[in-house]
C-alpha positions as a printed NumPy array, in Angstrom:
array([[ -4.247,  -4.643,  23.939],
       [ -0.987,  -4.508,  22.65 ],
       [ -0.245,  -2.435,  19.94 ],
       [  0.314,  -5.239,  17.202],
       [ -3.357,  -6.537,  18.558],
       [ -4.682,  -3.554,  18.495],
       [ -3.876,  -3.189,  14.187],
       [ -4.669,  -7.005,  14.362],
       [ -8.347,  -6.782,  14.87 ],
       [-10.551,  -4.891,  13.05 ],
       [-12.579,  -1.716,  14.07 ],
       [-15.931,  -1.77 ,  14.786],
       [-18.358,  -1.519,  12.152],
       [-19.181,   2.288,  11.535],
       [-16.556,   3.263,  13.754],
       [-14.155,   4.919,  11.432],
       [-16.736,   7.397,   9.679],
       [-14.277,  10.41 ,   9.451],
       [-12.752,   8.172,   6.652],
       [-15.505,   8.685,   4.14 ],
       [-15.415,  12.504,   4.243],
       [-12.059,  12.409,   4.22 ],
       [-12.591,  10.523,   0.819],
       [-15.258,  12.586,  -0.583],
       [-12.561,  15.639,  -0.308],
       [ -9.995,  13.403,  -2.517],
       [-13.149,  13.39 ,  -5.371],
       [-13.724,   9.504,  -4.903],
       [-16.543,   8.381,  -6.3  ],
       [-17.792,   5.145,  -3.807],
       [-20.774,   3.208,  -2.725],
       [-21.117,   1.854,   1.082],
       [-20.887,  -1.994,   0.978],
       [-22.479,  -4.025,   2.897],
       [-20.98 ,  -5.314,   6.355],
       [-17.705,  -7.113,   5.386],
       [-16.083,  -9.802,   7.671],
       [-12.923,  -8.301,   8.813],
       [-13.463,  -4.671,   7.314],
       [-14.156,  -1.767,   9.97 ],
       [-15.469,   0.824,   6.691],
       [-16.317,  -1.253,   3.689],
       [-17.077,   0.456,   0.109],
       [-17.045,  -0.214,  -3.257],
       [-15.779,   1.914,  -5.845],
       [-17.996,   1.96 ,  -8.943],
       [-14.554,   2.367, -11.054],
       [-11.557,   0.912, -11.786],
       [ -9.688,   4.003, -11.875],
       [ -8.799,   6.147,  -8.864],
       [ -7.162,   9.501,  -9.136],
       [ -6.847,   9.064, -12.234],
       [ -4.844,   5.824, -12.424],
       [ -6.142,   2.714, -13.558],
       [ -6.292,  -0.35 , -11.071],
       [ -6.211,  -3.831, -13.407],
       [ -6.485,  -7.172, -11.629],
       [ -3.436,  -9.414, -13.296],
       [ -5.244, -12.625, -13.04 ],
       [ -9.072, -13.826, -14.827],
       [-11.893, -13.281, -13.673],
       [-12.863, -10.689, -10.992],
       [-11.5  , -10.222,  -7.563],
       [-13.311,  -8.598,  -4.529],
       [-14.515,  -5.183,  -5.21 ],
       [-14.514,  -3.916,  -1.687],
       [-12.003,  -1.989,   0.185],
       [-11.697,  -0.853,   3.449],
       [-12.3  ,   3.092,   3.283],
       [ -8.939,   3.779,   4.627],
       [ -6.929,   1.61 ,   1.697],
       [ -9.713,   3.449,  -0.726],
       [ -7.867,   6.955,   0.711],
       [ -4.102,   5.702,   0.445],
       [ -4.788,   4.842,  -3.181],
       [ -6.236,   8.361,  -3.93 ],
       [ -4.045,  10.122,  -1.815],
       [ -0.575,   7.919,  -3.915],
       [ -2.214,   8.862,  -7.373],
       [ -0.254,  12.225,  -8.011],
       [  3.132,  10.238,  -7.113],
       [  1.798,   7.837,  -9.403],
       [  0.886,   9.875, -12.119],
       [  4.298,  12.123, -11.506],
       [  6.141,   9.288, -12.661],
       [  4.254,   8.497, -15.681],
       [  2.202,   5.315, -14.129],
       [ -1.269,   5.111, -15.9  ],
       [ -1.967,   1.571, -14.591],
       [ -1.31 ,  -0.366, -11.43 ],
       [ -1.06 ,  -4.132, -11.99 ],
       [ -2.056,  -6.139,  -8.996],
       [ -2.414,  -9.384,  -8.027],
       [ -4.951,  -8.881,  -4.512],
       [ -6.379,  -6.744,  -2.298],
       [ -8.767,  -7.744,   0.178],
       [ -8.521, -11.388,   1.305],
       [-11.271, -12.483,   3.555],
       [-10.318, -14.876,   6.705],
       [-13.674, -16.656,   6.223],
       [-13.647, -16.402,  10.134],
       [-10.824, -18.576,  10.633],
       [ -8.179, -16.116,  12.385],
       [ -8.193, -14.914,  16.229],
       [ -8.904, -12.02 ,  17.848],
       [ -5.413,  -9.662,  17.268],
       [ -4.666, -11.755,  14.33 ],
       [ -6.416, -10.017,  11.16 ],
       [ -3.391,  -9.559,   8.887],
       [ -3.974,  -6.012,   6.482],
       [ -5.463,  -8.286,   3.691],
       [ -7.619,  -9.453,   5.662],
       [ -9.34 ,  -6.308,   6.812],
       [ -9.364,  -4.733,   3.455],
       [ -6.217,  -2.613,   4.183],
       [ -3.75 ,  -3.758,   1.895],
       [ -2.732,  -4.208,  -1.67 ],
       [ -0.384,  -6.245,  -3.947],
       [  1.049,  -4.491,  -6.764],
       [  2.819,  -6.858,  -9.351],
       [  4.261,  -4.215, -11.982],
       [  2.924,  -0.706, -13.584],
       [  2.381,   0.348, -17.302],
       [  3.875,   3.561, -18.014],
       [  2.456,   5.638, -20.519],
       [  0.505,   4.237, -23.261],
       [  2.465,   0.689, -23.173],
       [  6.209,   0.353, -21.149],
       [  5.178,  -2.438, -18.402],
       [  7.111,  -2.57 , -15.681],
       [  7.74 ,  -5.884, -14.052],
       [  8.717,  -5.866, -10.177],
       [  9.803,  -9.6  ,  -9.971],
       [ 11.946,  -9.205, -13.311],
       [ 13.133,  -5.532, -13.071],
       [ 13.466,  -4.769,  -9.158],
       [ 16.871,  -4.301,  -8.295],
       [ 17.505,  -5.87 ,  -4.487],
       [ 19.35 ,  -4.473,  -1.566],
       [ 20.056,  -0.49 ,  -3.164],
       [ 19.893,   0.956,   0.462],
       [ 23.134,  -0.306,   1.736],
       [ 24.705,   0.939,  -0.97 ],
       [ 23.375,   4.629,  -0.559],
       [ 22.666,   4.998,   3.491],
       [ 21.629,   8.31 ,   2.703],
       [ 19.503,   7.739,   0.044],
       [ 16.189,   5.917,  -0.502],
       [ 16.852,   5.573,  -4.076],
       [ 20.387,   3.597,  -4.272],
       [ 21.986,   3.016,  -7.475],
       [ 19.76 ,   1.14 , -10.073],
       [ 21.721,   0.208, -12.812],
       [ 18.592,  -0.075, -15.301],
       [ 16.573,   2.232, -16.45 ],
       [ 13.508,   0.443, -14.873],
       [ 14.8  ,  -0.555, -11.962],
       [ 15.716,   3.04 , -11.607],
       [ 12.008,   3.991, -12.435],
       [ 10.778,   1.386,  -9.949],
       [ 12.834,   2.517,  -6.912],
       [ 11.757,   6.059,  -7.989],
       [  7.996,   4.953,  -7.6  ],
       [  8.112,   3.059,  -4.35 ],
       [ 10.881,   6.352,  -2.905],
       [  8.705,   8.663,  -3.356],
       [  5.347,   6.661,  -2.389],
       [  7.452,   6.161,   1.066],
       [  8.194,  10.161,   0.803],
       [  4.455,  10.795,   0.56 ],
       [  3.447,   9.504,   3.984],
       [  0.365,   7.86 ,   2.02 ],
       [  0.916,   4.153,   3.18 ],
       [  1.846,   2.823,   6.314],
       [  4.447,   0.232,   5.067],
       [  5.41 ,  -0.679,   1.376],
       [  6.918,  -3.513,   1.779],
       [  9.434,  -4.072,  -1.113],
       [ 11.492,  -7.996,  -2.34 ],
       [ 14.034,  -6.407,  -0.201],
       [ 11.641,  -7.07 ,   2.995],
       [ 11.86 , -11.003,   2.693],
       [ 11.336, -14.048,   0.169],
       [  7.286, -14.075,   0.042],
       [  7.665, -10.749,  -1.46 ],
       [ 10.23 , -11.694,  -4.251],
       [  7.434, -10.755,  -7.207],
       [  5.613,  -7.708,  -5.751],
       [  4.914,  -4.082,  -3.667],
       [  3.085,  -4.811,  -0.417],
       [  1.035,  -1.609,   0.238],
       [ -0.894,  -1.   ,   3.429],
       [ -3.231,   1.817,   4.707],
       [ -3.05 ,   3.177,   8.036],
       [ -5.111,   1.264,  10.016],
       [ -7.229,   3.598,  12.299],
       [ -5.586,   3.018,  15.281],
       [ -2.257,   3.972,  14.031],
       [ -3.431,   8.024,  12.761],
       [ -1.376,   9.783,  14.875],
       [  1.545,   7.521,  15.173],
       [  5.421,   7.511,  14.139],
       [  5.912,   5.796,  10.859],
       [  9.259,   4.289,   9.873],
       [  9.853,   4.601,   6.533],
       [  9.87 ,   1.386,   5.711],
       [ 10.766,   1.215,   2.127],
       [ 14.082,   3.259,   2.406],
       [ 16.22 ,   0.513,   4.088],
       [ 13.602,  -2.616,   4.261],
       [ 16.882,  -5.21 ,   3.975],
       [ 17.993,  -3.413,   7.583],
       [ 16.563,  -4.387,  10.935],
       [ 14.045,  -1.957,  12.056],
       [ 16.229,  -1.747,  15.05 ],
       [ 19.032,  -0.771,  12.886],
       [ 17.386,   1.711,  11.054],
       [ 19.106,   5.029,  11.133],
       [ 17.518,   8.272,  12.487],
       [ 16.812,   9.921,   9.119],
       [ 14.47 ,   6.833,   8.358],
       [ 12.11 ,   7.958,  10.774],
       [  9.416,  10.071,   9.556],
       [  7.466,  12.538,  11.641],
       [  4.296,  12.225,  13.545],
       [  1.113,  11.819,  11.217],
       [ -2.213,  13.041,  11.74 ]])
């Protein structure tokens, strides 16, 4: 395996156990799901709050309830940066998207094995909704190559680049991709957990610079060795 194939196919059912104590100790409340296509841990969390922030779906009806155990963790672990910055409700537009078996061996995207989320805006206190694709402000790094955080010129695009700063400074995601990353991402926050081959592992910081190269990034936007 390479390493990309190795994050591109799933686990092995039950293989990932650890996981689930690891998300009892964050005071998760969960269920065990049945065997999911695509998802090494699968559970289902009774609630739509986690940590203590509420998760709302933006569009009708319901969307898939199960997670992989590791995205399940990410969330609880981010809920304190949330919460730090006023956020009482994540708005997001999908989580798990099943491959229905069509996709090959080293080519399960993070959707696809339950590892991923995409967040479409916050609501800040009681009502303030924050909007990524109308109140993100694009391409902040180059202007600050020291700084995550840029110079917003609004008060929510400040609050925004505040959110996904320190969520990068928190080690609880792998990647956040950001609309700085590329055009599919215009409208929304790409979140994804570690997968559980990558525990252990360098992580970029992805979020600080995401309209740079990786190549290009700059030594302070390399983060230490997670366990």
């Amino acid at each position: 395996y390479t390493a990309q194939a190795l994050i591109g196919t799933p686990f092995a059912a039950d293989s990932d156990l650890n996981c689930l104590s690891l998300l009892s100790a964050e005071n998760v409340s969960y269920t065990l799901a049945d065997r999911t296509e695509g998802i090494a841990t699968p559970i289902r969390i009774p609630s739509d709050t986690i940590g203590g922030v509420r998760y709302r779906y933006y569009y009708q009806g319901q969307p898939p309830r199960v997670f992989d155990c590791r995205l399940a963790l990410a969330l609880a672990r981010a809920a304190p940066v949330l919460r730090a910055n006023g956020v009482t409700e994540v708005i997001y537009l999908s989580h798990y998207r099943p491959s229905f078996g069509l996709l090959p061996k080293g080519g399960y995207h993070y959707h696809a094995q339950g590892l991923a989320i995409d967040v479409k805006g916050f609501r800040v206190g009681k009502g303030v909704v924050i909007d990524i694709a109308r109140d993100y402000e694009r391409g902040l790094g180059e202007q600050e190559p020291q700084s995550c955080l840029g110079r917003p010129m609004t008060r929510r695009g400040m609050l925004l680049r505040q959110i996904v700063c320190d969520l990068d400074e928190a080690d609880a995601f792998f990647a956040i991709l950001t609309p700085d990353y590329d055009e599919a991402h215009w409208h929304h926050f790409h979140l994804s957990a570690f997968h559980p081959a990558q525990r252990s592992r360098l992580r970029p910081k992805q979020t600080a610079l995401m309209e740079v190269p990786m190549e290009a990034l700059p030594p302070w936007a390399l983060s230490r060795s997670l366990h």
